[in-house]
C-alpha positions, 0 to 999 in steps of 0.5 A, spaced: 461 301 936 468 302 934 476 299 935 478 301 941 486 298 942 489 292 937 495 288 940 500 285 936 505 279 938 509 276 933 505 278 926 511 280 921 515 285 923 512 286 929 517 283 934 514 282 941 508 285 943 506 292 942 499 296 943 496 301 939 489 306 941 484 308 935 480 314 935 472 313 934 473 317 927 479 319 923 486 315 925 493 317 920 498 311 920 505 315 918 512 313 918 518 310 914 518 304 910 518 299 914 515 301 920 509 297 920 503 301 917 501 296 913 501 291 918 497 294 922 491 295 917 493 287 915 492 284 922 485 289 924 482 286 918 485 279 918 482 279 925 476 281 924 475 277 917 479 271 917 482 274 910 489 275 909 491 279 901 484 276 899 484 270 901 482 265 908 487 264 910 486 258 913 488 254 907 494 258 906 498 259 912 506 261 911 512 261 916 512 268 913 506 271 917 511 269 923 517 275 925 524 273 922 527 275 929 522 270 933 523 264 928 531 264 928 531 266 935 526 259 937 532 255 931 537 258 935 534 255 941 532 248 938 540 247 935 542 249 942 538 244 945 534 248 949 527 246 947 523 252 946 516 254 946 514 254 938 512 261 936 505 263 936 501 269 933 497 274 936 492 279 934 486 282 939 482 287 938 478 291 943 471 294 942 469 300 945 460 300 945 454 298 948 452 292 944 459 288 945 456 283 952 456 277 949 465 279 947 466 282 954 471 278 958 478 277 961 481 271 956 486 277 953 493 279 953 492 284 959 488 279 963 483 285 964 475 284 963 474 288 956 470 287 949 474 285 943 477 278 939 483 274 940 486 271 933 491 266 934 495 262 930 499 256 934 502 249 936 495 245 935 499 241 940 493 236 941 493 234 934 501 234 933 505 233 940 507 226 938 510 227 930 513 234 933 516 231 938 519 225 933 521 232 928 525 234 934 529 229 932 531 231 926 534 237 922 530 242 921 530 249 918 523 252 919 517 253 924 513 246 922 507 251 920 503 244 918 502 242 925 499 250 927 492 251 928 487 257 927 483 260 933 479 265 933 475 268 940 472 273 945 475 275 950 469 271 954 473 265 951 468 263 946 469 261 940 466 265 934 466 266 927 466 273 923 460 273 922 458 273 929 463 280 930 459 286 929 463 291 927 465 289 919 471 292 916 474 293 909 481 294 906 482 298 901 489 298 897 489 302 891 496 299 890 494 292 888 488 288 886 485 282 888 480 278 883 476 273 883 474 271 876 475 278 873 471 281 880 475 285 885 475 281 891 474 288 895 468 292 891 465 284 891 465 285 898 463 292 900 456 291 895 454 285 899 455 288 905 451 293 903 445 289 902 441 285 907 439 278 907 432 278 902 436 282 897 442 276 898 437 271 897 433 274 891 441 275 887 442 268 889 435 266 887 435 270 881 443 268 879 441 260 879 435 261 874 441 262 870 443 256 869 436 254 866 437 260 861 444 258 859 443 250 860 436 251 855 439 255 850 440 251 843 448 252 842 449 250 849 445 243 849 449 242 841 455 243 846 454 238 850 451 233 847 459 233 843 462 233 850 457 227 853 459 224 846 467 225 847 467 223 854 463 216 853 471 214 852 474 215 858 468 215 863 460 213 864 458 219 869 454 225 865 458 231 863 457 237 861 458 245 862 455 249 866 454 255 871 458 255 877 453 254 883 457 250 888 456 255 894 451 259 897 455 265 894 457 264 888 454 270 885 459 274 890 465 271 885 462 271 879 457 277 878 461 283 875 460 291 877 460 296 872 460 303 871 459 307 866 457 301 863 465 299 864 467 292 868 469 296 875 476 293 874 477 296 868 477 303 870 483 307 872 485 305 880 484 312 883 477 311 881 477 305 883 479 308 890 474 313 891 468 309 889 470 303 895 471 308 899 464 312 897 461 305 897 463 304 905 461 310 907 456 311 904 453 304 908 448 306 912 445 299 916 444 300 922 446 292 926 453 293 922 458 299 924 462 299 919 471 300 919 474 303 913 482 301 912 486 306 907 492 304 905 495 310 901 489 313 897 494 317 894 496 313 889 493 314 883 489 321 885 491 327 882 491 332 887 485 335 886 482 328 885 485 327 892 483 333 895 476 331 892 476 325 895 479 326 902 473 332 903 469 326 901 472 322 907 471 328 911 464 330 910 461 323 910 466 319 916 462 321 922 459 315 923 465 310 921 471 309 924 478 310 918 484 308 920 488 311 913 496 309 912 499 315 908 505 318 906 503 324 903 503 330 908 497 333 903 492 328 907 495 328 913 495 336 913 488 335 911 485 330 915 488 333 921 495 332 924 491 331 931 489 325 928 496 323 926 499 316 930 508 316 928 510 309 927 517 308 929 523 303 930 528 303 935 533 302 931 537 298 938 532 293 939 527 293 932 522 294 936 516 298 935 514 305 938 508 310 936 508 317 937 500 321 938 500 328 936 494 329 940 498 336 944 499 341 939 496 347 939 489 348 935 492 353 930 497 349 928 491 343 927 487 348 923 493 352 920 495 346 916 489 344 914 487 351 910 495 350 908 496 343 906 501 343 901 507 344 907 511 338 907 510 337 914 512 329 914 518 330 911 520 335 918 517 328 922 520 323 919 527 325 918 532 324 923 534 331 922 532 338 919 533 344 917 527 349 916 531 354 911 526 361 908 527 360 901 530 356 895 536 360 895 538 359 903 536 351 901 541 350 896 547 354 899 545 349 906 545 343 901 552 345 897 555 347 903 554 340 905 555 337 899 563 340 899 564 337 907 561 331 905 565 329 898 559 329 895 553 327 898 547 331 899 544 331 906 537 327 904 542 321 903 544 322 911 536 321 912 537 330 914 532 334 910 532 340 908 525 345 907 524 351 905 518 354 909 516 361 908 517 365 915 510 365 919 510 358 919 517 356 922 513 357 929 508 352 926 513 347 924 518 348 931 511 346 935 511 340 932 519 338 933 518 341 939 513 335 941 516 330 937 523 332 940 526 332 934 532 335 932 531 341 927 535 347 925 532 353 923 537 358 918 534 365 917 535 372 916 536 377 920 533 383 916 537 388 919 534 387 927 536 381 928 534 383 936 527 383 934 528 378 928 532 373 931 532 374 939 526 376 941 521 372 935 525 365 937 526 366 944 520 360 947 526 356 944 532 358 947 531 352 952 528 347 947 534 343 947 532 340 939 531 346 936 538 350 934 538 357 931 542 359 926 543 366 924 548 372 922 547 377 928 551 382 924 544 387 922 548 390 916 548 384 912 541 382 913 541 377 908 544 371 905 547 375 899 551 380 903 553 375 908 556 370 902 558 376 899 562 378 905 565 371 906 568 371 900 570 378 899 577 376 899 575 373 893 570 376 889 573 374 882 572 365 884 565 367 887 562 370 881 565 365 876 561 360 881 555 364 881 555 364 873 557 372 873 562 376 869 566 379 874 569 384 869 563 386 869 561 387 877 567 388 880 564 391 886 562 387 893 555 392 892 553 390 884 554 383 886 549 383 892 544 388 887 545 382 882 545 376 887 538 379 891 535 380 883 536 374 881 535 369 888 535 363 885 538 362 878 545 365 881 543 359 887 543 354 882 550 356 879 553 356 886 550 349 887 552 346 881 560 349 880 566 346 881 568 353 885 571 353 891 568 358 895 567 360 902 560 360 907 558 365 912 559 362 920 553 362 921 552 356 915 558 352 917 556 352 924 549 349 922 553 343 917 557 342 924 550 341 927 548 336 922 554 331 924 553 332 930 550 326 935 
């Protein structure tokens, strides 16, 4: 019993419609700011709860829920005098099981028998034709939210309610709190859906019996009898103060949880993190399949906490679905890239597009995973990169960079620079190989560059995304000899760069032999120097690339 596929039409900053595939486990939301990920996570549960940042949304509808584009798009319209169609929203849900007969049926997007729910907010145009029509006669600057109606039903067309859908899900924001009454509005939730009707009926029993407890106690009727007193003056009705027992649930908003003895709220948000998340995990009713959505659980967790936790999810989420939003490489390396869905925008049209990283090699999946720390959505969600081998070959390519392009550094031009050991450029280059995405790999030749070079990189040559640059002279078999070769007619202005004293190395030989003992305090030199100097070709070339459409 799980989410099979989420439309989306209209909601935010989807544009249109677009389609997205869960899998029954572990599903990853990466991509930049902006890309939709959260919306996602926000429309799977709204859908399913009615619940929008943690309240109904019935009674807060805003034109902001609508897309920008698509609102000036139906202004434009009304101002030409063309009479558009209002704007509308919607989200469905598909469900993939063997319990979903009475949700199954064609009154979906697709027109094509299926399970799932369709939410829709729109033009309650039996209630509001006539006062829009007399609306269209005047000026207006916004979609007249007031004449919009909210439905929700299954594709059978029937109309339901959240409590009639089976599959119960939980968003979980580490980022922000929701309260009621000082109670998260979240850990309220999971607890309740944890306990089965009796146990909701005994607190329930059990949080009224306080009302006599407190309306008994002495202080309190002292108290009271001072407000009857003072409201005789203003009214003839019995007022006095008491527990809130309007609703059904009350106890819900009101009852607050504690750890340690500490109200929840209280506790640092990574804590609070990891217990809703161990919560839903850990919710065993049978009747109920429960979705857990993580919007970056990373915010807040140190890394062996956040290690600690995503072991938690990997060990307890076989019979949950998760769909978790991340922009650390750490949880996407360790919960799989296999289970990696890339959101991107198109940058023409603003329309959304999703990339599933389902077609790498197992290794590569395993290799991440016992090797986490990679920085493997830097190479993913960058328009360009360059995989270089150490910390002195990444800031020689970002100084030489810096020089052409008065100061900038690559990462302002959305190209990124990563420093990988050797074996795992082949790991990297299969997923920019899948990805197609435009990287570059600067490396040494180590003195066999028909080995090292020719032979190691040869799956690539016809892999027009991925270039390949090195210096193909095999006695200058690392960036030292080669920068000290670019530069030998000049070694004065390159030792000044490098912070050396040429009196004291004069030689090409005892430049190298200092350069190759002390890689990355002489790299920091040159990138912060003022000095003019010259680069090896095979550099210069990879800086070209960068500008290269």
């Amino acid at each position: 019993m799980r989410i099979k596929k989420l439309y989306i039409e209209n909601f935010k900053c989807f544009n249109g419609a677009f389609t997205i595939d869960f899998t029954g486990g572990v599903n990853i939301l990466v991509g930049n700011n902006e890309a939709g990920k959260s919306t996602i996570l926000e429309a799977i549960h709204l859908a399913l709860t009615g619940v929008l940042n943690g309240h109904y949304l019935r009674n807060e509808l805003s034109q902001y829920l609508f897309n920008n584009d698509v609102i000036n798009k139906y202004l434009s319209g009304i101002k030409a005098g063309d009479n558009p169609d209002l704007p509308h929203i919607l989200i469905e849900v598909f469900f993939k099981g063997n319990d979903f007969a009475k949700f199954e049926g064609d009154g979906n997007s697709e027109r094509s028998k299926a399970a799932g729910i369709s939410f829709k907010i729109e033009f309650d145009n039996d209630a509001y034709k006539l006062a829009y029509e007399e609306l269209l006669k005047k000026e207006f600057e916004t979609i007249p939210i007031e004449f919009y109606k909210i439905s929700c039903k299954s594709f059978s067309r029937d109309g339901i309610t959240s409590r009639n859908i089976p599959i119960k899900s939980v968003l979980i924001d580490s980022s922000s709190h929701r309260y009621y009454n000082g109670s998260d509005i979240y850990i309220s939730r999971i607890i309740k859906n944890n306990l089965n009707e009796a146990q909701r009926a005994d607190i329930s029993q059990a949080f009224r019996k306080l009302k006599e407890t407190f309306m008994g106690d002495d202080s309190i009727k002292a108290i009271n009898k001072q407000v009857k007193n003072n409201a005789k003056i203003s009214t003839s009705k019995k007022v006095e103060i008491s527990v809130d027992l309007s609703s059904r649930d009350a106890w819900e908003t009101t009852l607050m949880t504690y750890l340690d003895e500490v109200p929840f709220h209280q506790i640092g948000k990574g804590e609070q993190c990891i217990v809703k998340t161990n919560l839903s995990l850990s919710h065993k009713k049978s009747e109920e399949a429960n979705l857990i959505l993580l919007e970056e659980p990373e915010n807040h967790l140190t890394h062996s906490k956040l290690n600690e936790f995503l072991k938690s999810i990997t060990n307890n989420s076989n019979q949950k679905q998760i769909i978790i939003s991340t922009h650390s490489s750490f949880v996407a390396n360790k919960l799989g890239l296999e289970n990696l869905i890339l959101l991107n925008v198109i940058r023409e049209s603003g329309k959304r597009e999703k990339f599933y990283f389902n077609e790498l090699e197992d290794t590569t999946y395993k290799y991440f995973k016992k090797l986490s720390g990679y920085d493997t959505l830097r190479l993913i969600l960058c328009k360009k990169a360059i995989l270089v081998e150490g910390d002195s070959d990444e800031l020689v390519v970002q100084k030489a960079y810096t020089d052409k392009h008065e100061g900038k550094l690559p990462i302002e031009n959305n190209i990124d620079v990563i420093s990988v050991r050797s074996l795992a450029f082949k790991r990297f280059l299969e997923i920019a190989k899948e990805l197609k995405q435009p990287t570059a790999v600067v490396t040494d030749n180590d003195g066999k560059y028909e080995e090292k070079i020719t032979k190691k990189y040869k799956d690539y040559d016809n892999v027009d995304c991925i270039t390949i640059f090195a210096d193909d002279r095999n006695e200058l078999n690392t960036l030292e000899p080669q920068l000290v070769d670019a530069n030998k007619d000049k070694l004065e202005q390159l030792c000044k760069a490098i912070g050396i004293d040429h009196t004291k190395y004069e030689l090409a030989d005892k430049i190298i032999e200092y350069m190759e003992s002390n890689k990355t305090k002489w790299a920091l030199n040159l990138f912060e120097t003022s000095e003019n100097v010259e680069y090896p070709e095979y550099i210069k070339k990879v800086i070209a690339w960068c500008d290269e459409e």
